[in-house]
C-alpha angles and dihedrals in degrees: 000000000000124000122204121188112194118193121190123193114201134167117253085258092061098035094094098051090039093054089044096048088049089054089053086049102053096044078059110057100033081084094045111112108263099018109139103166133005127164143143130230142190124214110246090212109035114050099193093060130085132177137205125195131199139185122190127184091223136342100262082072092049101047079047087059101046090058099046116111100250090050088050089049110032098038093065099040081060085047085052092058108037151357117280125203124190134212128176144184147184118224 
């Protein structure tokens, strides 16, 4: 399985539109093949920072995924707002 942590750091003006477009993001994906997990999640100390986690069950589904019309949307719309920063591991 494959974890990706995504964390997005947007100005207060963005804040609003980047959440939005994450939770569009994630709706999306929880029916993608392979998805296991997929959430989003907003720092409780530090207002300028969200985080999406993910959890695939291998990385064809993830390059699916990648590829799907919501990730290739979404994904920079999020880009546009913010600064992402990706982490990911193999467990």
């Amino acid at each position: 399985m494959l974890r990706l942590n995504v964390f997005i750091r947007v100005a207060a003006e963005n804040r609003a539109a980047a959440l939005q477009a994450a939770k569009e993001l994630v709706a999306a994906s929880l029916s993608d093949k392979g998805c296991i997990a997929y959430d989003v999640f907003e720092s409780a100390t530090r207002p300028d920072v969200l985080m999406i986690c993910e959890t695939w069950a291998d990385q064809p589904s993830l390059d699916a995924h990648q590829k799907s019309a919501h990730f290739t949307t979404l994904v920079p719309r999020i880009e546009s707002l913010g600064e992402m920063k990706l982490e990911q591991f193999e467990f």
